[in-house]
N, CA and C of each residue as an Amber inpcrd file, in Angstrom:
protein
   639
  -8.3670000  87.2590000-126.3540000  -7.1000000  86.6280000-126.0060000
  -6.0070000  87.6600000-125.7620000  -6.0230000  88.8220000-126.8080000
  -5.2230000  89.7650000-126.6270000  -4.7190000  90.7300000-124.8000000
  -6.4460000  90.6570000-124.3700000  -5.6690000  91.1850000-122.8770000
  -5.1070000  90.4520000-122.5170000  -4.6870000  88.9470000-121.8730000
  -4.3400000  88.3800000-121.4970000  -2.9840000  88.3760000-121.5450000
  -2.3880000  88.8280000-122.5690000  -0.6050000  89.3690000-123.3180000
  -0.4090000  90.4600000-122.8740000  -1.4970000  91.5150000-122.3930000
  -1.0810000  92.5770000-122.8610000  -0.9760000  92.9890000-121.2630000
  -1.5250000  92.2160000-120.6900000  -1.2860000  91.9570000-119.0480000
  -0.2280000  91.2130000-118.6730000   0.0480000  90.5400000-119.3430000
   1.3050000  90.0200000-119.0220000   2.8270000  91.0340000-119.4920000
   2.4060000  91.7370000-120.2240000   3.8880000  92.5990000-120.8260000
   3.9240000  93.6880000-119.8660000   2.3500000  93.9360000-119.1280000
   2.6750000  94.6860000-118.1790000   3.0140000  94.4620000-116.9260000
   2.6530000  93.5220000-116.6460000   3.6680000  93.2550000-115.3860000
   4.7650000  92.7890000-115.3150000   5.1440000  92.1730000-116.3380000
   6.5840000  91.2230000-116.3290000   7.0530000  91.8640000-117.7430000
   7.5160000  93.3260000-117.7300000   8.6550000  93.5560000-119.1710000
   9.4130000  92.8290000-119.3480000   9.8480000  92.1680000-118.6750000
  11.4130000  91.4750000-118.8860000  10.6400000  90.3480000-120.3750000
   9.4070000  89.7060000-120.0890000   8.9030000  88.7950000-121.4470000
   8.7010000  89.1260000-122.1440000   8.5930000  90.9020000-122.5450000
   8.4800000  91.0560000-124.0830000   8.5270000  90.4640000-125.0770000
   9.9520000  90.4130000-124.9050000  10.9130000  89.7920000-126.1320000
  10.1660000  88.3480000-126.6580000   9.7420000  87.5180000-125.7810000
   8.9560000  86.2370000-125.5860000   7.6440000  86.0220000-126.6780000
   7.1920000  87.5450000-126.4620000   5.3890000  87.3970000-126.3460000
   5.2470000  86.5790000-127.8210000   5.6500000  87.2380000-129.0010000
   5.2090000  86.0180000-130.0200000   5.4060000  84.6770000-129.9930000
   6.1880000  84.4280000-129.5880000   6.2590000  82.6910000-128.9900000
   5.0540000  82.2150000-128.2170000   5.0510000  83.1480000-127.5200000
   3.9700000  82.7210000-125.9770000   2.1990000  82.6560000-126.7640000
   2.4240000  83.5620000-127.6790000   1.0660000  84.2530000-128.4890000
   0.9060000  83.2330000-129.6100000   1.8910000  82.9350000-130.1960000
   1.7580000  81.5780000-131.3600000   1.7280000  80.0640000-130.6300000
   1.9060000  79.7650000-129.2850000   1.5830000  78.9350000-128.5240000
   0.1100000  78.8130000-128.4550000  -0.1560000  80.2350000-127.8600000
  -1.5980000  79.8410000-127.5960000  -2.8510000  79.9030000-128.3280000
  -2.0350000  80.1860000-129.6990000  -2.7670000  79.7550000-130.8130000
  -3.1360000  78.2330000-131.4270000  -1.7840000  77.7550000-131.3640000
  -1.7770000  76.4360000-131.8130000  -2.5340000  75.8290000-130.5220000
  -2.0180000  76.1260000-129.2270000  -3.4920000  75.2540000-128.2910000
  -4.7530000  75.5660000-128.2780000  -4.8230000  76.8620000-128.8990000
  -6.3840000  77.0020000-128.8990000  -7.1930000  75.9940000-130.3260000
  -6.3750000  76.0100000-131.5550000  -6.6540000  75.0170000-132.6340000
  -6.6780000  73.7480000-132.3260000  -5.8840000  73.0260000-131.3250000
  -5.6840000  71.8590000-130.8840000  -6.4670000  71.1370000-130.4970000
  -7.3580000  72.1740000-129.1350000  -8.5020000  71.9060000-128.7320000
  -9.4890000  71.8230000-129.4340000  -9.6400000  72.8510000-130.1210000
 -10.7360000  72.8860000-131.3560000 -10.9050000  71.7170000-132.1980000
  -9.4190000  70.5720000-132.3690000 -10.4140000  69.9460000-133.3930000
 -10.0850000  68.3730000-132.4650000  -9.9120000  68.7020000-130.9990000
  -9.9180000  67.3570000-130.1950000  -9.0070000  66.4350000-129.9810000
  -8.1880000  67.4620000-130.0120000  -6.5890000  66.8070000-129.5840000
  -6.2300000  66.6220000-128.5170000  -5.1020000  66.6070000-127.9830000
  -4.9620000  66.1750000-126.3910000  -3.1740000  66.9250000-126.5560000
  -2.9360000  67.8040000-125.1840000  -2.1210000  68.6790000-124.8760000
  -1.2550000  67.6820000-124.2250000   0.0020000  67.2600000-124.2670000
   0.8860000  66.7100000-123.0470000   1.5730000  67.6890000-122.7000000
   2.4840000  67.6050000-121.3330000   3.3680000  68.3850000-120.8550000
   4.3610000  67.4780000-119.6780000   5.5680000  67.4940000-119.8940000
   6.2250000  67.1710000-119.1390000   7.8890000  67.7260000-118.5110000
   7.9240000  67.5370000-117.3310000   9.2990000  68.2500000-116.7220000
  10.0430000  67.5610000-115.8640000  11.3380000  68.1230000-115.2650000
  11.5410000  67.4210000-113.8880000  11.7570000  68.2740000-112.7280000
  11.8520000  67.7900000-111.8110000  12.0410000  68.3170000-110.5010000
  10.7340000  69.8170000-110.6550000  11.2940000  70.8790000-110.4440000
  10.2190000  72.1130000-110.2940000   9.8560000  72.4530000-111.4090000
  10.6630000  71.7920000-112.3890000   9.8770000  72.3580000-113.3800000
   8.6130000  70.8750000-113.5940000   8.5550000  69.6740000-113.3120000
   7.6110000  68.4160000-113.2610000   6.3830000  69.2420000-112.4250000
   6.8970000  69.8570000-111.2220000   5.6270000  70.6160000-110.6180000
   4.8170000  71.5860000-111.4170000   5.7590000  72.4130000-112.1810000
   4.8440000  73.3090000-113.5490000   3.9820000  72.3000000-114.3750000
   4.6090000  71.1910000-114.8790000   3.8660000  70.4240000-115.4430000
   2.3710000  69.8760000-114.8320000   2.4350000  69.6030000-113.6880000
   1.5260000  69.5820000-113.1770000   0.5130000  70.5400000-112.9560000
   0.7210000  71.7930000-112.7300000   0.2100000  72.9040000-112.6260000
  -0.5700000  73.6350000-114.2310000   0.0010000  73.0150000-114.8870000
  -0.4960000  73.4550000-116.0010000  -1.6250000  72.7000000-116.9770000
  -2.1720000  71.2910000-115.7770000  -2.7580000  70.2470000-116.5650000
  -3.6770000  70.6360000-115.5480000  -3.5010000  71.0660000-114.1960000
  -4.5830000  71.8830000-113.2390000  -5.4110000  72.5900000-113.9030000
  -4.9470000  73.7870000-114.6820000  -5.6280000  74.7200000-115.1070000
  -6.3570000  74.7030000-116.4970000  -6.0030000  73.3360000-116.8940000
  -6.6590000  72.9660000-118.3500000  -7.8840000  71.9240000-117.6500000
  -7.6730000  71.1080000-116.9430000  -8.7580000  70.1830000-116.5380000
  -9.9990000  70.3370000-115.8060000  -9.9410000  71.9970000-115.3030000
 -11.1920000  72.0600000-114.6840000 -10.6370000  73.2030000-114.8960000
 -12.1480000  74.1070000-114.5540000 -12.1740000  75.8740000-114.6070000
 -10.9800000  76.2950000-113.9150000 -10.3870000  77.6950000-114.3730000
  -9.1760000  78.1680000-114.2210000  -9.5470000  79.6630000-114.0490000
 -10.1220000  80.7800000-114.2250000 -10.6130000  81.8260000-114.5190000
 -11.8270000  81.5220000-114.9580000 -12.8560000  80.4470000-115.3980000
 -13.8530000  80.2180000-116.0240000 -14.5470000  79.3510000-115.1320000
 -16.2630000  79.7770000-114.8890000 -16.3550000  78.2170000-113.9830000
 -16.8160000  76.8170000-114.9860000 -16.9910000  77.1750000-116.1240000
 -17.2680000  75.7870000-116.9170000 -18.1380000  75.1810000-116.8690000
 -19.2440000  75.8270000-116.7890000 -20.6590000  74.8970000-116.1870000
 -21.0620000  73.8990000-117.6650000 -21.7730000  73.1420000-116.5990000
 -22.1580000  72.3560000-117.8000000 -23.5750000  72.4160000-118.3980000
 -24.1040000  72.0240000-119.8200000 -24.7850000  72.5230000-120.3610000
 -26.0030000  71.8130000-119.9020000 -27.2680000  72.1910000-120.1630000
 -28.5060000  71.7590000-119.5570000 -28.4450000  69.9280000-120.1940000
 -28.1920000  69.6990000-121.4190000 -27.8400000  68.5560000-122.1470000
 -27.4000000  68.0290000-121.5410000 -25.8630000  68.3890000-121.0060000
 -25.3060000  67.2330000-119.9860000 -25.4520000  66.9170000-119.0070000
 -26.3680000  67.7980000-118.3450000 -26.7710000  67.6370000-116.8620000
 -27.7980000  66.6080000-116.7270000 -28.5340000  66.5420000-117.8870000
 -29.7700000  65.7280000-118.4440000 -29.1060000  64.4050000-118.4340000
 -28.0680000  64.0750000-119.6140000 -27.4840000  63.3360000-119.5610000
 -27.0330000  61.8610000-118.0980000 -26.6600000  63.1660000-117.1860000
 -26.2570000  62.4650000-116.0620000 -27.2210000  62.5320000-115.0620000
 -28.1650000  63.0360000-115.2190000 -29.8070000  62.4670000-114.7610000
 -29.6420000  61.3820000-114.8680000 -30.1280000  61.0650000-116.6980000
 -30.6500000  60.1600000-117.1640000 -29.5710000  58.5910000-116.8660000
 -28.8530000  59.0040000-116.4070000 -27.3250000  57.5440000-115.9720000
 -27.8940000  57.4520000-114.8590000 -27.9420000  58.0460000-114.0010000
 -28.0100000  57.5830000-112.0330000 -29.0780000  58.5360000-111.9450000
 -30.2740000  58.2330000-111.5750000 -31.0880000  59.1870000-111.1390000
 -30.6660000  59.9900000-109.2910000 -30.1600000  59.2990000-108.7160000
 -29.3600000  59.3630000-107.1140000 -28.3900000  60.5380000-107.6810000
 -27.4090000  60.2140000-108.4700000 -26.5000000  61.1080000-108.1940000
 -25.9660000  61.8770000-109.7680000 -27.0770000  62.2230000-110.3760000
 -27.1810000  62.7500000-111.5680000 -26.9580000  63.9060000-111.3550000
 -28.1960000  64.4990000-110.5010000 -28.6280000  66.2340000-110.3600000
 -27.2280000  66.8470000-110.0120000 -26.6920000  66.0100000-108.5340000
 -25.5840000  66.5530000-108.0450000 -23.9940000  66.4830000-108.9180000
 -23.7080000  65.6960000-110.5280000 -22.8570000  65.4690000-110.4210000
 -22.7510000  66.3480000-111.3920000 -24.4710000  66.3140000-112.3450000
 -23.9310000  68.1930000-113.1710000 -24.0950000  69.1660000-112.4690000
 -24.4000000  69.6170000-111.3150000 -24.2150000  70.9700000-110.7640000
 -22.7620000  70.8730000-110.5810000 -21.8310000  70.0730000-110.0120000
 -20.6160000  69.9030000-109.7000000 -19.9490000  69.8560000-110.4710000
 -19.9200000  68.9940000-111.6030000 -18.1730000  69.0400000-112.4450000
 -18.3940000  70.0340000-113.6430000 -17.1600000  70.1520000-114.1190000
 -16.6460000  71.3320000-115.0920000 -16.1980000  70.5540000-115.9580000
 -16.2720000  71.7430000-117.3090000 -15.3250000  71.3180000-118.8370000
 -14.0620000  71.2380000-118.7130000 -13.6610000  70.7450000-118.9680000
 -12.2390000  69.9490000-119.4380000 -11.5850000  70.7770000-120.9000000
 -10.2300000  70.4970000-120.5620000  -9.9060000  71.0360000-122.4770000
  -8.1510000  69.6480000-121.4940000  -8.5440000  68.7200000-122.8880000
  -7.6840000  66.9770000-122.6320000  -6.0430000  67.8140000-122.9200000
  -5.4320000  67.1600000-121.6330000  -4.1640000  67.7490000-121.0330000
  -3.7180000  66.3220000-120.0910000  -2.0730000  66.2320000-120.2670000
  -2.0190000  64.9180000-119.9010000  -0.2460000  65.4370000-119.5160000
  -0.2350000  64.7650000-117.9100000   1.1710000  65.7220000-117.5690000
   1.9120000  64.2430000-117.8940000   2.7670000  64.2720000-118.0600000
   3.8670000  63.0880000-118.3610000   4.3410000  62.6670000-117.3100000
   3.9790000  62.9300000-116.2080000   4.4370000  62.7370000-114.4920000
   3.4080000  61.9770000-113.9220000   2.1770000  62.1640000-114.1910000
   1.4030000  61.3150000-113.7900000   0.7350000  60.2360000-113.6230000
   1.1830000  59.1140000-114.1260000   1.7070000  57.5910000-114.3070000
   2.5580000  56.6580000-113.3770000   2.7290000  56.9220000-112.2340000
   4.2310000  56.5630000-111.5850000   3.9180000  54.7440000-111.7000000
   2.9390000  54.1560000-111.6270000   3.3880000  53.2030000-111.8170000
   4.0660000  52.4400000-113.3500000   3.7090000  53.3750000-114.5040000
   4.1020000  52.9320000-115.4060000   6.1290000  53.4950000-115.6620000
   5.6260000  54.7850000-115.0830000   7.2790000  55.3940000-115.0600000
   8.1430000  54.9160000-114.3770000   7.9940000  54.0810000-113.1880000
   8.5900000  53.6550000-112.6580000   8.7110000  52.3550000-112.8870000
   7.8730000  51.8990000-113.6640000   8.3850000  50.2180000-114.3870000
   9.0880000  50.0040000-115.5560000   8.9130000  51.5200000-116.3810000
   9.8720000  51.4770000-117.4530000  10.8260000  51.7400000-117.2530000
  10.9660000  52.4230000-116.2340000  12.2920000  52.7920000-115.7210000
  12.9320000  51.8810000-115.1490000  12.7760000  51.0570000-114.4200000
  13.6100000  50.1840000-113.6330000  13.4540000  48.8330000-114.9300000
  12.5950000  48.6220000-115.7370000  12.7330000  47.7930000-116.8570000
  13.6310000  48.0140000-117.7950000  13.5380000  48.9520000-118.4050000
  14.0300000  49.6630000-119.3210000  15.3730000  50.7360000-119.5720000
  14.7190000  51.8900000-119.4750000  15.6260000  53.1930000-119.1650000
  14.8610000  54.3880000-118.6910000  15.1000000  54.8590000-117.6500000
  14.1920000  56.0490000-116.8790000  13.7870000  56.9450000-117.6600000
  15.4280000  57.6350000-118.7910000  15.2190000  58.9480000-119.7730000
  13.9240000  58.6620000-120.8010000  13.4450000  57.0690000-121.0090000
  12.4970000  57.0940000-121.6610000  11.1080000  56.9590000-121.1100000
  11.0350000  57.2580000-119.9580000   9.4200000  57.0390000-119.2520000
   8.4370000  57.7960000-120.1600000   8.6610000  59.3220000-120.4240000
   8.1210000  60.1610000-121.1210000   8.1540000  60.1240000-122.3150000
   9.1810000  59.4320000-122.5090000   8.7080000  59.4360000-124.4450000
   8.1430000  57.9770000-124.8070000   8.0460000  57.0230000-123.8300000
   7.0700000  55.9900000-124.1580000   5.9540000  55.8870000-123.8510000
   5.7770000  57.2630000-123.3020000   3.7180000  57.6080000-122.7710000
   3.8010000  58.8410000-124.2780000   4.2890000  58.8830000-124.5010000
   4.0560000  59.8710000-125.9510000   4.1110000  59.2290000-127.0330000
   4.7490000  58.0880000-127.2470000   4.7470000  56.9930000-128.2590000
   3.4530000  55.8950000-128.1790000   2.7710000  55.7000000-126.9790000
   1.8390000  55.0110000-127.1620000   0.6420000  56.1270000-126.7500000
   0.5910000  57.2970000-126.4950000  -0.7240000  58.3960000-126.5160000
  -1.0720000  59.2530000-127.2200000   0.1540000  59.7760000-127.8370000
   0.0370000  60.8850000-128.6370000   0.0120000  60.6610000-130.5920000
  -0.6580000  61.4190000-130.7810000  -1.4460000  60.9680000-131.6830000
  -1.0100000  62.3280000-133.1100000  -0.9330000  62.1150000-134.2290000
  -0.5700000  63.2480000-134.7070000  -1.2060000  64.6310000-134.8660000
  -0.2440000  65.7270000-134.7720000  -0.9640000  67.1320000-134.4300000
  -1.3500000  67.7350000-132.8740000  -1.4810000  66.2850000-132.0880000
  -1.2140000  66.9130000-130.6750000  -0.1900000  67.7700000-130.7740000
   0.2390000  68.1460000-129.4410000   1.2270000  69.2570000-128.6330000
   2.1350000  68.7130000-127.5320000   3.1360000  68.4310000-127.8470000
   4.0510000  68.3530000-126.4180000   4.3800000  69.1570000-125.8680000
   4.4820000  69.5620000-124.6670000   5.1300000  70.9940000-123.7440000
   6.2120000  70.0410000-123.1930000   7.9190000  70.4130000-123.4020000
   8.4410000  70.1020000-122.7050000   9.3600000  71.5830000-121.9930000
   9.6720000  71.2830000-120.4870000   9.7680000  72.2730000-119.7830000
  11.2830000  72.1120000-118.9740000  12.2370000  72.6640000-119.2020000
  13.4010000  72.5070000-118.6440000  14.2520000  73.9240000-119.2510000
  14.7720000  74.1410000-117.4980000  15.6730000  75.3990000-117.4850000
  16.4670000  75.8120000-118.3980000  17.3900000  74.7280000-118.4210000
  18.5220000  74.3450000-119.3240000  18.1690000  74.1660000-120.6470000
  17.2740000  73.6450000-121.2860000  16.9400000  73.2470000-122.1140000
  17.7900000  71.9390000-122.6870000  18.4530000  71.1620000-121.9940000
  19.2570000  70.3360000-122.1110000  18.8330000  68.6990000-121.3420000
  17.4890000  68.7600000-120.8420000  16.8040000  67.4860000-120.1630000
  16.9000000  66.2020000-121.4220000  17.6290000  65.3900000-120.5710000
  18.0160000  64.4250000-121.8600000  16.3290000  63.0120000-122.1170000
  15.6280000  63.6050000-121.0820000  14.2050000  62.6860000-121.3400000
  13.3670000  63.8960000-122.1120000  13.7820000  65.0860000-121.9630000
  12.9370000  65.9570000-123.2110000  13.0240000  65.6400000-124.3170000
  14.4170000  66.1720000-124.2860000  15.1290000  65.9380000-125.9910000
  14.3990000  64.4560000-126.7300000  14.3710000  63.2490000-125.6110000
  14.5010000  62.1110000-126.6480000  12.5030000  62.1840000-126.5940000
  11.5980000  62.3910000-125.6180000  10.3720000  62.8620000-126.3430000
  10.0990000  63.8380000-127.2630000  10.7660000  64.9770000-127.6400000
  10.8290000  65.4490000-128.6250000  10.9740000  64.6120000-130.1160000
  11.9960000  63.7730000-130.0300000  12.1500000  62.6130000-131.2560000
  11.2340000  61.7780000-131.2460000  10.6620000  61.5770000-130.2690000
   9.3940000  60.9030000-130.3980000   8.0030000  61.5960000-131.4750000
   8.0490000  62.8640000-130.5060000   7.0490000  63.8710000-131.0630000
   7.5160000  64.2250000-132.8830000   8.7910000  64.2570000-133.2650000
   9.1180000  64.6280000-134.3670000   8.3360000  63.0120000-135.5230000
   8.8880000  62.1660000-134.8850000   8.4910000  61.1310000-135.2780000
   6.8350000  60.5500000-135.6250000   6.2260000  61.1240000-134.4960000
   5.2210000  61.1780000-134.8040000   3.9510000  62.3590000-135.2440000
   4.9210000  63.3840000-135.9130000   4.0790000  64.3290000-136.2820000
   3.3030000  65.2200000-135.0160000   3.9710000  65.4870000-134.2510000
   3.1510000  65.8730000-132.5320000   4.0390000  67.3540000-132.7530000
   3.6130000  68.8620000-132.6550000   3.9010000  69.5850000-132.3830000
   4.6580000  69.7380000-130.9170000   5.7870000  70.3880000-130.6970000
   6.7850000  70.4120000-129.5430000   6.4640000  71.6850000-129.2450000
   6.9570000  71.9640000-128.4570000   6.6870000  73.5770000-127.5070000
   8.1040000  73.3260000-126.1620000   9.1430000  74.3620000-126.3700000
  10.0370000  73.8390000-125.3960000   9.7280000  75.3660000-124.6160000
   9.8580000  74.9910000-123.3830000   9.7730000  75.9940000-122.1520000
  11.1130000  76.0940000-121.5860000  11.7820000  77.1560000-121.7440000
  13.2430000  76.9470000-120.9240000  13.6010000  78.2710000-120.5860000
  15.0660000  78.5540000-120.4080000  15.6930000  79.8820000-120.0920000
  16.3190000  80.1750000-121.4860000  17.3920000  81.0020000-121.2330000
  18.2560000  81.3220000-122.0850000  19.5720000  80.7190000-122.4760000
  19.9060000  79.3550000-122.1940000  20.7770000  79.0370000-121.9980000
  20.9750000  77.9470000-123.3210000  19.7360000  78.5360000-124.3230000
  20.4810000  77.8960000-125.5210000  20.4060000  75.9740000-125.6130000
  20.0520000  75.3440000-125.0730000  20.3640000  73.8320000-124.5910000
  19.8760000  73.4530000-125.9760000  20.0680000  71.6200000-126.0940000
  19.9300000  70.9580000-127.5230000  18.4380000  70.4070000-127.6090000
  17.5510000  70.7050000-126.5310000  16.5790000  70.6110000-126.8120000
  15.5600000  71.4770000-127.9970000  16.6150000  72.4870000-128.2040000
  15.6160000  73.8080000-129.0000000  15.6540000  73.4840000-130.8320000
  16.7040000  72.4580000-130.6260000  17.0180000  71.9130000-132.1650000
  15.6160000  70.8930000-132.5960000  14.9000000  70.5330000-131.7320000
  13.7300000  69.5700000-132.1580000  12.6780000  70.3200000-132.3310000
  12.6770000  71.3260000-131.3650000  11.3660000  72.2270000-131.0110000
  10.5390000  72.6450000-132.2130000   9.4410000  72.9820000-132.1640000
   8.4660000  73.7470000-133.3560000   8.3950000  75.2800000-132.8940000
   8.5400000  75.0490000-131.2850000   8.6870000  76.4040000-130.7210000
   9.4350000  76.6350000-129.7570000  10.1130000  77.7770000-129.3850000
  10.8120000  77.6590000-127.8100000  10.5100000  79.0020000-127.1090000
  10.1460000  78.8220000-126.2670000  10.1140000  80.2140000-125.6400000
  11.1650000  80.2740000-124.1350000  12.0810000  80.8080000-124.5450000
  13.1260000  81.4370000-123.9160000  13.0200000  82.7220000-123.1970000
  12.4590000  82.5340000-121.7660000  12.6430000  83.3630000-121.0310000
  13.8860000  83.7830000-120.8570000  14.1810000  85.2450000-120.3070000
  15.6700000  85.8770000-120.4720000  16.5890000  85.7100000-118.8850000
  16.2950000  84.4330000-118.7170000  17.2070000  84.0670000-117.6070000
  18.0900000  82.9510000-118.0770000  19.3100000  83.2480000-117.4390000
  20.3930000  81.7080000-117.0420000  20.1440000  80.9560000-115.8810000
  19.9130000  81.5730000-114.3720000  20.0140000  81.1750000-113.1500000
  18.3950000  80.3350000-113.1890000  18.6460000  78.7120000-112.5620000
  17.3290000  78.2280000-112.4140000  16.1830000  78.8870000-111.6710000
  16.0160000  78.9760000-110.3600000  15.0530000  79.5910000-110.2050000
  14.1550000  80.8000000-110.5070000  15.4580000  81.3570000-111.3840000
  14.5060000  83.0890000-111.6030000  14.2580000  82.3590000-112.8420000
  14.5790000  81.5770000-114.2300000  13.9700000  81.3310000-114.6640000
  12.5360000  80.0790000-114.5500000  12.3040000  79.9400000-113.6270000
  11.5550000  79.1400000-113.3280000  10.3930000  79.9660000-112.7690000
  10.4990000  80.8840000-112.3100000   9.6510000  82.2850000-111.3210000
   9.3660000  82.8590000-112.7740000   9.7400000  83.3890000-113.5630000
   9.2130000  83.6720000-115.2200000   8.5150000  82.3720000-116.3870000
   9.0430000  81.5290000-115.7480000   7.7680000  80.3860000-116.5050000
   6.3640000  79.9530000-115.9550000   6.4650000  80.7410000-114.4320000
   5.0120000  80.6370000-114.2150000   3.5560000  81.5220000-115.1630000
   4.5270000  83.2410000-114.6700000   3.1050000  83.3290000-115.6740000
   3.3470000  83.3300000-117.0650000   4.2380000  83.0030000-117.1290000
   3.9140000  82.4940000-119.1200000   2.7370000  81.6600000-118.7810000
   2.7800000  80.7830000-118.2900000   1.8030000  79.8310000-118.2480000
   0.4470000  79.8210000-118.1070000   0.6310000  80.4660000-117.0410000
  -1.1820000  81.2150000-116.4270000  -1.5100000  82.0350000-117.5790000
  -0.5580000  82.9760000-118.5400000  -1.0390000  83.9700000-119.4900000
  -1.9410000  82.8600000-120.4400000  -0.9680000  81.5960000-120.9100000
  -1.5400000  80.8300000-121.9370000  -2.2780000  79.9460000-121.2320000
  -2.4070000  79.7820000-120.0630000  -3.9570000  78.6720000-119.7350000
  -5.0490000  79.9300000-120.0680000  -5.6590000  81.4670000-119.5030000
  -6.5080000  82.2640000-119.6480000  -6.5030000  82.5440000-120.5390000
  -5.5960000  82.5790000-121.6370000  -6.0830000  83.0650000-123.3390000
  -6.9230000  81.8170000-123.9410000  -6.3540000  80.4430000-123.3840000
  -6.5560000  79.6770000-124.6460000  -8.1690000  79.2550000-123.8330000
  -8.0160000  79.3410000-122.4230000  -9.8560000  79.3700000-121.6160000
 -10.2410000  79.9690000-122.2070000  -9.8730000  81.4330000-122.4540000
 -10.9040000  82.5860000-122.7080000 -12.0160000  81.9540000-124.3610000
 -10.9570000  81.5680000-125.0230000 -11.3520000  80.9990000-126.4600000
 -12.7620000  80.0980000-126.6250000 -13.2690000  79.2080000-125.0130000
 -13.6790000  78.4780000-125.2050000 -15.1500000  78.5800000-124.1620000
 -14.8270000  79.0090000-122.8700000 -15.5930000  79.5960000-121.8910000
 -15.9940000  80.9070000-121.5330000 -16.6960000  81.4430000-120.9070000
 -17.2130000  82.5360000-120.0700000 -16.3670000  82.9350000-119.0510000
 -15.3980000  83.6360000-119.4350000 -14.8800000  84.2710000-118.3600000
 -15.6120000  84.8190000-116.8560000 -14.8930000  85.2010000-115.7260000
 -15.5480000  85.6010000-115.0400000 -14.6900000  87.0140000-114.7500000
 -13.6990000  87.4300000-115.1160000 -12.8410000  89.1380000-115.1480000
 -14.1080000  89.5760000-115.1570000
């Protein structure tokens, strides 16, 4: 897991300061997985696209191809003999990741039912389960549908993880963790929350699969 940090401090000094945050992150997701938990993550606007991007690289091989084991291939023989052979040569391991964006018909009914700021914390109130992980991801750290899934997550015993800049916001008061990249301006901090990300999807892969480096 360690190269994976130690590649990242080298290309991007500016995250130093970060790395134990980023490094005790991808600890707690690597335990998470381990005992069959399920990762959420949610954002808005470019940072909703990180969110997405980061449930990419947990749901199918990322650096790893994830093959599947002779057992399961058997498995899905033994279901469809037609389309068994082909469906274990084809799909990959999974590590359960769930973006908070990806629901629109439910987000968009609670929202126009309800209240929009709570789309995300009422897919975390009826999914998340205690000891999961929330990733919530905003510049500012001031997203008022973070903050109130965070109270969700506090509420229900769900580890938080806030992704933001430096700008201090009231989301960091719920957090279990925050990792504060050393920007104010949105996009450059948003251009530094990518490879945080990629660092902690390949450490917490590395934990579980066959690399291919």
């Amino acid at each position: 897991m360690d190269k994976y940090f130690d590649l990242l401090a080298s290309r991007y000094p500016v995250l130093v300061p970060v790395l134990p945050e980023i490094i005790r992150t991808a600890e707690e997701m690597t335990a998470l997985f381990r005992r069959g938990g399920t990762f959420f993550v949610g954002g808005n606007g470019g940072s909703g696209a990180d969110a997405e991007h980061i449930c990419g690289e947990l749901l199918k091989g990322f650096k790893s191809k994830r093959i599947l084991s002779d057992g399961d291939k058997a498995k899905l023989i033994a279901a469809d003999s037609e389309t068994g052979a082909a469906l274990g040569e084809a799909l990959q391991y999974g590590l359960p990741a769930i973006s908070l964006l990806s629901h629109p018909g439910l987000t968009s009914a609670f929202g126009n039912d309800v209240d929009p700021e709570l789309a995300f914390a009422q897919q975390l109130w009826a999914l998340g389960r205690a000891n999961d992980i929330v990733m919530g991801i905003s510049t500012s750290g001031n997203a008022a549908n973070i903050y109130k899934t965070f109270a969700v997550a506090r509420a229900k015993n769900i580890r938080t993880v806030l992704l933001t800049g430096n700008r201090h916001g009231k989301c960091e008061k719920l957090a279990d963790i925050v990792i504060a990249v050393p920007d104010s301006e949105t996009y450059r901090i948003q251009e530094l929350h990518l490879p945080v990300y990629h660092a902690l999807c390949m450490a917490v892969e590395s934990q579980f699969f066959t690399m291919m480096d």
